[in-house]
C-alpha positions in Angstrom: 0.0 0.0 0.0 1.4 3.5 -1.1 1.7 5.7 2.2 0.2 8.9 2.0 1.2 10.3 5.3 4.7 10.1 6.8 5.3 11.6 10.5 9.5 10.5 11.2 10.7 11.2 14.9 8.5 14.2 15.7 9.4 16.5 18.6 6.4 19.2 19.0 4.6 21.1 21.9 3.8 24.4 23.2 6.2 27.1 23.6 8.8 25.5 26.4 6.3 22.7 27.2 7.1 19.3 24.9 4.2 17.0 24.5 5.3 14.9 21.7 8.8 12.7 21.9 10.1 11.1 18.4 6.8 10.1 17.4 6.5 8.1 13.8 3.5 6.8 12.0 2.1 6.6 8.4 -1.1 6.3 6.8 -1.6 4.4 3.6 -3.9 5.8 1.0 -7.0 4.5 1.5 -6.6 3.6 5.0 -8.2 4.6 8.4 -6.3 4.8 11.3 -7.0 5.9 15.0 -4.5 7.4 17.5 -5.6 6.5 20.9 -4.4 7.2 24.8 -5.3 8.8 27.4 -6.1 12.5 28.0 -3.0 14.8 27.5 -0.9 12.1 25.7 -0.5 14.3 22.8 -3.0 12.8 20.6 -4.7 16.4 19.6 -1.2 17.9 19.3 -0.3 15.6 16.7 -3.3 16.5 14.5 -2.0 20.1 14.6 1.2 19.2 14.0 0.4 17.5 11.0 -2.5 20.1 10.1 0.2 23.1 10.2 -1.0 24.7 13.5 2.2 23.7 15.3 5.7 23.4 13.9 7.7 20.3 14.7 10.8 21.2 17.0 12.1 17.7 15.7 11.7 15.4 12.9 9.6 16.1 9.4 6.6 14.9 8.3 5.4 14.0 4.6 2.4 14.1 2.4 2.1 12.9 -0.8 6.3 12.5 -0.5 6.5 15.8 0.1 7.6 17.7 3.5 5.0 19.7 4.9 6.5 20.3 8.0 6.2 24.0 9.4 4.2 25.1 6.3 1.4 27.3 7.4 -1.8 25.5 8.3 -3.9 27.3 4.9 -1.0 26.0 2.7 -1.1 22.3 4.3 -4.7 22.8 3.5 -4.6 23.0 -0.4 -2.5 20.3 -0.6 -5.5 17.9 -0.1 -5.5 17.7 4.1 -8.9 18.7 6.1 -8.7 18.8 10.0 -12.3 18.5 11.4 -10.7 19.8 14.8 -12.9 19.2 18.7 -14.1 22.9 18.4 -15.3 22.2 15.0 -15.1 26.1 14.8 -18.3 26.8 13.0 -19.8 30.0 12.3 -22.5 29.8 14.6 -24.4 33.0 13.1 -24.3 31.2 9.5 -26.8 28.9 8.0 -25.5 24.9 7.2 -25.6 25.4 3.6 -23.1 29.0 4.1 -20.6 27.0 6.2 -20.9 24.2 4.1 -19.9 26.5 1.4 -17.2 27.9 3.2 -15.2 24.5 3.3 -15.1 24.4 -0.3 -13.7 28.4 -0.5 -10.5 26.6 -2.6 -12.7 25.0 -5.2 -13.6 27.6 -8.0 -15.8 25.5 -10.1 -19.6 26.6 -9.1 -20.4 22.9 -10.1 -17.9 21.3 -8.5 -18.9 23.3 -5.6 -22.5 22.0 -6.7 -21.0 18.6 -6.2 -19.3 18.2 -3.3 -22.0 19.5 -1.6 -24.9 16.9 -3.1 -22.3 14.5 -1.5 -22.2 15.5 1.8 -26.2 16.1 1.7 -26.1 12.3 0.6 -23.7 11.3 3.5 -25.9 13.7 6.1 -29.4 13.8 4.7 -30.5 16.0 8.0 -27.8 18.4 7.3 -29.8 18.9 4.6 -33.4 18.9 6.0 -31.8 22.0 7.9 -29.7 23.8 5.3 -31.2 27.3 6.5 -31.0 26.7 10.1 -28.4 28.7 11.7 -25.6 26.1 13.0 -25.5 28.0 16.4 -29.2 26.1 16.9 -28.2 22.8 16.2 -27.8 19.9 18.7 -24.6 18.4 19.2 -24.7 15.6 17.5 -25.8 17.6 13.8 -22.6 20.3 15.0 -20.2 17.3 14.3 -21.6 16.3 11.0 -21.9 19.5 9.9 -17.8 19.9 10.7 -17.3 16.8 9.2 -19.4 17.4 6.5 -17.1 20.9 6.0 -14.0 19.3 6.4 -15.4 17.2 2.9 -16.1 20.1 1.1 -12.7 20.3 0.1 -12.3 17.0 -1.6 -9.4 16.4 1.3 -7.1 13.1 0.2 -6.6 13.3 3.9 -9.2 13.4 6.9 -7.9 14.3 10.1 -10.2 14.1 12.9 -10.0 14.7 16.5 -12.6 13.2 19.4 -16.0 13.4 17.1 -18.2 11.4 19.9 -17.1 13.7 22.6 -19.9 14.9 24.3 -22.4 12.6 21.8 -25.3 10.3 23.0 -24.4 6.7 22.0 -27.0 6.7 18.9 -25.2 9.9 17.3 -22.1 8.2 17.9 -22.8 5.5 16.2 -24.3 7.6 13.2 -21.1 9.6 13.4 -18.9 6.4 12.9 -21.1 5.2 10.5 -20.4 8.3 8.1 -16.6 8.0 8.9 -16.8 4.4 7.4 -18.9 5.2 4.4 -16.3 8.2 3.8 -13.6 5.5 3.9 -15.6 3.4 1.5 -15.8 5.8 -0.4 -11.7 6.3 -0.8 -11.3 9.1 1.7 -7.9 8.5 3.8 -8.7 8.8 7.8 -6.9 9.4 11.0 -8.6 9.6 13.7 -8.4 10.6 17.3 -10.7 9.3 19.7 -11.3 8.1 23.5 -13.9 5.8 22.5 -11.3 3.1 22.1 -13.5 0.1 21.8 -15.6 1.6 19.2 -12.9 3.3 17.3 -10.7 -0.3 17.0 -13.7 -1.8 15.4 -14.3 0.8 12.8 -10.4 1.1 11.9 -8.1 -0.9 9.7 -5.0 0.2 12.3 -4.1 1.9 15.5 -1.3 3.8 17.6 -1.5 3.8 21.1 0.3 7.4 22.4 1.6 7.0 26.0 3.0 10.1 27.8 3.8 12.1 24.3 5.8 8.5 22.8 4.2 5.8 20.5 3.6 3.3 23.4 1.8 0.6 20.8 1.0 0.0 17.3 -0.9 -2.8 15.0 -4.0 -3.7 13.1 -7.0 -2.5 15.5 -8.3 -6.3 15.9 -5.1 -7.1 17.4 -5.1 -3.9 19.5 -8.5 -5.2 20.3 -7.4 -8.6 22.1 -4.3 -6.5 23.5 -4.0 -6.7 27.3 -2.5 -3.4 27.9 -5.3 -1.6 26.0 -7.8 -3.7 26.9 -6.9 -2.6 31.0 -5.8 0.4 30.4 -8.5 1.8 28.0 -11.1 -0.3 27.9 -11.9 -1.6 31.6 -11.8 -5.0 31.0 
């Protein structure tokens, strides 16, 4: 399988503070993949570092065979990366359809435009029962698909997505995963990050386990599944 993403010995963190410590992974087109661990294992700050929002300290990362590392966050975006990020940052004063709009602001072609927004009505048809709605008045649950749905807009090679059933009742979780294994279906690339460990393992294809800023544990996600370690650790068992 051709790899699509590369991340090589990453150092990154916050000013002074260091969060991650010679992290490695790779996604192979087509795949989806879930980083896991425990709150403040670094999990979200690898998205960003990949996404452009942090610049490694240490270490490069690759797309397509090409660095991105340290490239602003709008440039990693036009290459063909989309980072549905926890605070989905919506415009809360804007209707579905406008936001929805908004995530395809790099496409020029009205139709394709046109396009990519009959898919993502397809993939959430009660985004588009509520296309004039204003997103601030939407439940929870329809917040996350409309980010998702956004982060589609693009036509991304690459999904990144960080903790989408935070905060969800288990049915929208469910519907959530659901549209992030049709997407894959579909031949959309996925990383995700989640807590839900159980559920993410059984949607995935593979999974790194990231302990105290290090890749503690990686493998296919029903191997991850049977693992002792995350089965204890993560999973109460």
């Amino acid at each position: 399988m051709k790899s699509l993403l590369e991340v090589e010995n990453v150092d990154a963190g916050y000013g002074f503070l260091q969060v991650l410590w010679g992290v490695s992974l790779h996604v192979g087109e087509g795949e989806f993949v879930c980083l896991l661990g425990a709150n403040g294992a670094g999990k979200t700050t690898t998205l960003k570092t990949i996404a452009g929002f942090i610049t490694p300290q240490e270490g490069d990362v690759r797309f397509k065979g090409q660095s991105i590392a340290g490239k602003p966050a709008h440039t990693i975006s036009g290459t063909g990366i989309s980072f549905v990020s926890e605070e989905l940052n919506l415009f809360a004063n804007m209707t579905v359809r406008e936001n929805l709009l908004l995530g395809a602001y790099n496409i020029r072609d009205k139709q394709e435009q046109l396009d990519a927004l009959s898919f993502v009505y397809n993939l959430f048809p009660r985004l588009k029962e509520r296309e004039k709605q204003l997103a601030g008045t939407m439940s929870g649950g329809e917040r996350k698909m409309l980010a998702i749905a956004r982060g589609m807009m693009s036509r991304p090679a690459l999904l990144l997505v960080d903790e989408p059933s935070l905060g969800l009742a288990p049915q929208l979780v469910t519907n959530v995963f659901d549209a992030l294994g049709v997407l894959q279906q579909r031949g959309v690339t996925i990383l995700l990050v989640e807590q839900n460990v159980a559920s993410a393992l059984r949607i995935t294809d593979r999974g790194y386990v990231l302990e105290q800023g290090k890749i503690a544990i990686e493998g296919k996600s029903s191997g991850l599944i049977d693992n002792e370690h995350v089965r204890s650790a993560y999973m109460g068992i």
